[in-house]
N, C-alpha and C positions, 0 to 999 in steps of 0.2 A: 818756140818755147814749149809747144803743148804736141811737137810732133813723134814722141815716143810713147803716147796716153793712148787708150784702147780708142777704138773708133767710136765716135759718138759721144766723148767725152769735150765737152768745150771751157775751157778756161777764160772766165771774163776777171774783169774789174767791176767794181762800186763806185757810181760817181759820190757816193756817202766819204769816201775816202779824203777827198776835195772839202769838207765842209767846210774846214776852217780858212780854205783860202778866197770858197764862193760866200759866206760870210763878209769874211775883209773886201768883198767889191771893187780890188784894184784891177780888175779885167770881168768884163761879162760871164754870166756864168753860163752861157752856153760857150763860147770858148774857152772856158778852161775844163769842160768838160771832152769839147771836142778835139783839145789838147793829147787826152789821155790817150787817143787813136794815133792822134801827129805825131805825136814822140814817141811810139813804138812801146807803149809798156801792154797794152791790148787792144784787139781788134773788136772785141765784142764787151761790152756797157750796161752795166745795170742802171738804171735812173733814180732817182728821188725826187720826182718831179715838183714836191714842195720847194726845193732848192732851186728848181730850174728854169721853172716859168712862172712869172707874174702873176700870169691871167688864172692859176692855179687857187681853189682846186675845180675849174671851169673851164679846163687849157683855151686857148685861143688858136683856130686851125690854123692863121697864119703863123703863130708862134711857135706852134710844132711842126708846120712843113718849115719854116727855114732852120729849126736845128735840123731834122731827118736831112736834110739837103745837104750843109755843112758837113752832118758826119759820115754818109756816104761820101762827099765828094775827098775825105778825108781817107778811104776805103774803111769804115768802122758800121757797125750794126747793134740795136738795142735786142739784150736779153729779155731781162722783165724791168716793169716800172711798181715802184713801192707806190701803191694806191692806198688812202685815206678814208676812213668813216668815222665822220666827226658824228656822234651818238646824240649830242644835245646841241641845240637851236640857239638855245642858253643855258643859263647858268641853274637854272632850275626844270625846262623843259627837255627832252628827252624826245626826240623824230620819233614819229611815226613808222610802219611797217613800208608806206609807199615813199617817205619822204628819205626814210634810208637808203632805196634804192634808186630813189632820185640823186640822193648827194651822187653815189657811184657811176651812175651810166656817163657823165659826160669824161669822166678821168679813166673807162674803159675805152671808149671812143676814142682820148686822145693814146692812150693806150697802142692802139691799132693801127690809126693812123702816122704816128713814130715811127711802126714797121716792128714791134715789140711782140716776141712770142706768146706772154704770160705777165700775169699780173700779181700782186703779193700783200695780202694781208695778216694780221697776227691772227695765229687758231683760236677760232673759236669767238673773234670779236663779230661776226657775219651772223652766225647762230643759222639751223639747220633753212626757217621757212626762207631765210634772203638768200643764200645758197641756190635754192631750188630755183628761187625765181630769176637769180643771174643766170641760171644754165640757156634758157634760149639765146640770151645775149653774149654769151661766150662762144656757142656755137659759131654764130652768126658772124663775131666779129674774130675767129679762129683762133680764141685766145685761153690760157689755162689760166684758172685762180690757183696760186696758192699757197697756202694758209705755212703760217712759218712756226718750227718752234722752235727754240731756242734755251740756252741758258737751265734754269731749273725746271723747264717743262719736260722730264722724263718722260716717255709712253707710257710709264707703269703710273703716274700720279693721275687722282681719280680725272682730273679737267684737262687733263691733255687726255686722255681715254677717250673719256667721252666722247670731245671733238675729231678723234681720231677714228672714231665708230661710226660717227657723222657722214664723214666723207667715205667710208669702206660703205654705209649700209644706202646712199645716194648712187655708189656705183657708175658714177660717170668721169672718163680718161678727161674730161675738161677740168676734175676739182682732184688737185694733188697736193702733197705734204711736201714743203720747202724745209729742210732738217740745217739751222745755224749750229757750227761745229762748238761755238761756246758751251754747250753741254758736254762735250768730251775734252775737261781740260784736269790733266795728269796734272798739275803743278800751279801757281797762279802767277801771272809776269811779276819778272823780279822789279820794272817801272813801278809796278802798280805797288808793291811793296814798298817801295822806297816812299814813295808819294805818302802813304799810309803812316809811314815813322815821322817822315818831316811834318805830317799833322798833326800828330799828338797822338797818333794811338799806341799804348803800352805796349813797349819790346817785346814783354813775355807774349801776348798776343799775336805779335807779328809773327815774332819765331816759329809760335804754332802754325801758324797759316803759311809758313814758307817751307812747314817741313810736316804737316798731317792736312792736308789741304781736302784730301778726300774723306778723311776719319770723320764719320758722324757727329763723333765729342765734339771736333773742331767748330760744324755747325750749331751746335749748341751752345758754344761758348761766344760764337758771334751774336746771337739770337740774343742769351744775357748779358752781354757787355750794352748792345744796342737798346734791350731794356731798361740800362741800370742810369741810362741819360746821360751817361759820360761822353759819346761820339762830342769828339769835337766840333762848333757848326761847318770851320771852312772844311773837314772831308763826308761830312755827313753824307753830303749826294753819291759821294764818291764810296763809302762805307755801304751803302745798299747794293752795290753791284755783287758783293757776297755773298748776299739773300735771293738775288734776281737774275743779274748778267751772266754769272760765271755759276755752270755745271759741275758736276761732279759722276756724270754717269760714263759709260764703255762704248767702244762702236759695236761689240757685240749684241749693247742692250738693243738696236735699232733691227738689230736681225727681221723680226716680225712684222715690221713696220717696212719694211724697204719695196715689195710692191705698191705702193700709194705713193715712193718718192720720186718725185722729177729733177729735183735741185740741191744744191749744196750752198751754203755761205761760210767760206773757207775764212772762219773769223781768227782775225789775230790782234794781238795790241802792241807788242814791240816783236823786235827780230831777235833776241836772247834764248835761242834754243838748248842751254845747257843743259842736259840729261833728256833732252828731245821733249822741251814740254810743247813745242807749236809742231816738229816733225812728227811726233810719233803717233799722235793722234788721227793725221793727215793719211800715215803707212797705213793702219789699221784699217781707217776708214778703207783706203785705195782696195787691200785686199779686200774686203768684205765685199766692196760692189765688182772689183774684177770678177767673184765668185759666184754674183747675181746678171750677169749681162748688164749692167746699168745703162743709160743711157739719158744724158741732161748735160746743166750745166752746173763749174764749182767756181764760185764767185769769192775774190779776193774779197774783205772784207776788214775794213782799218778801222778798230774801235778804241784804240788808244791815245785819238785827239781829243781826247776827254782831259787827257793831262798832260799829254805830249806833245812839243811843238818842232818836231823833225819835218818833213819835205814830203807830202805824201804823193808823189809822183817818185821819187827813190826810196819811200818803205813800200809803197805793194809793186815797184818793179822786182826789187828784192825779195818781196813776200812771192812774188808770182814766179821765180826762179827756186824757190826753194820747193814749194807747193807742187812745184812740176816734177822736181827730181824725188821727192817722197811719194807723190804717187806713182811714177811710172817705176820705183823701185821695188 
């Protein structure tokens, strides 16, 4: 699948892809993750170890040596693991500076122990002093953190800056920028539109959104409809992905930023590529890092079981078939 891709390029899967079947608990979830190897859709796995293990977020070493076992013996190997910082103790208290980097150290350990190259947090939830003080431990355990943005976190807005200054002005190859492609989306799935009308939101509004999706007015007009209290309840959760999930920036904007990156999450939410809104993104991208040496990984990425109840073992084989032929083109 990924033997036409520049060297150095690895194409994984997302066990996040799975959620709703590791959810429904008709099979353990480490086999249906170790699935994803069996059945030929990819050889290398990102984890969500919230999903994965019990004993989470504390792994348990026996818990992670017999997946690592399974999915080796499956021939498969883990990317990165989506690692957690729960902020507050409770509902009103708020960790401490040592108690934060307590939560972390034992979900890097299991980290490592999995055989995981890297580990992934959202930018900027770590903040600069806990950073600095994971760097021995990332050393040690030969693992990179890194920080993801995604969706409406442009480089150019002040709090992706910042954090992104963070990591440039720390200057250590262990703390790099994971870039999720949901900021570089031409067009918004025609699913997710449909979803949007059968809830009640006003046709005129849709129409906008399915045909000025990048037009600034457009975000403006989502911003006041969402003000005006009209969201209906059942897509209200689903109506914020506007404001948060789904980008509106270029792979060009990333130019500047691409020394700091090691990764990709090659996000999609249906296979509906009509006027190349999940290709062309993907093209773009491809060229831009053929044109940097890049070298990392680009991770399938299924965020449309949010509303969609398709097979997600034949949408990211499919997605990973397509991903491949847009980049190596």
């Amino acid at each position: 699948m990924a033997a036409s891709l520049p060297q150095g390029w690895t194409l994984c899967a997302s066990a996040f892809n799975w959620a709703p079947d590791i959810i429904a608990a008709h099979r353990p979830a480490p086999e249906i993750v170790t699935a994803i190897v069996e059945e030929g859709v990819a050889d290398t796995v990102e984890l969500e170890p919230g999903l994965l293990w019990r004993s989470f977020p504390e792994p348990d070493g026996g818990e992670v040596d017999r997946f690592r076992s399974g999915l080796a013996a499956a021939g498969g190997r883990v990317s990165t693991v989506g690692v957690s910082l729960d902020d507050f103790s409770s509902p009103t208290r708020a960790r401490p500076p040592q108690e934060r980097l307590d939560f972390l150290v034992p979900q890097l350990r299991a980290a490592a122990r999995v055989g995981a190259s890297g580990v992934r947090l959202p930018i900027g939830q770590a903040g600069p002093d806990l950073l600095r003080r994971l760097l021995p431990l990332l050393h040690e355990l030969d693992l990179v953190l890194y920080e993801e943005i995604q969706g409406q976190q442009a480089p150019s807005t002040p709090a992706t800056a910042a954090a992104l200054e963070t990591v440039a002005s720390i200057g250590d190859p262990r703390l790099r920028i994971l870039v999720d492609i949901s900021m570089l989306m031409p067009a918004l799935p025609v699913s997710y539109l449909d979803e949007l009308s059968r809830g009640g939101i006003p046709a005129d509004l849709v129409a906008r959104l399915a045909t000025e999706w990048q037009s600034p007015e457009t975000q403006d007009a989502v911003a006041s409809f969402l003000r005006s209290g009209n969201v209906p309840p059942q897509v209200h959760t689903l109506y914020m992905n506007l404001l948060i999930r789904f980008g509106r920036s270029h792979a060009r904007d990333l130019q500047d930023v691409l020394p700091l990156v090691g990764a990709f999450h090659l996000k999609f939410w249906d296979l509906e590529d009509d006027g190349g809104r999940i290709s062309r993104p993907i093209r773009d991208l491809g060229r831009l890092l053929g044109s940097e040496g890049f070298t990392g990984t680009l991770t399938s990425e299924w965020g449309g079981h949010e509303w969609l109840r398709d097979d997600p073992t034949a949408m990211t084989r499919q997605h990973l078939a397509l991903a491949s032929r847009s980049l190596a083109s």
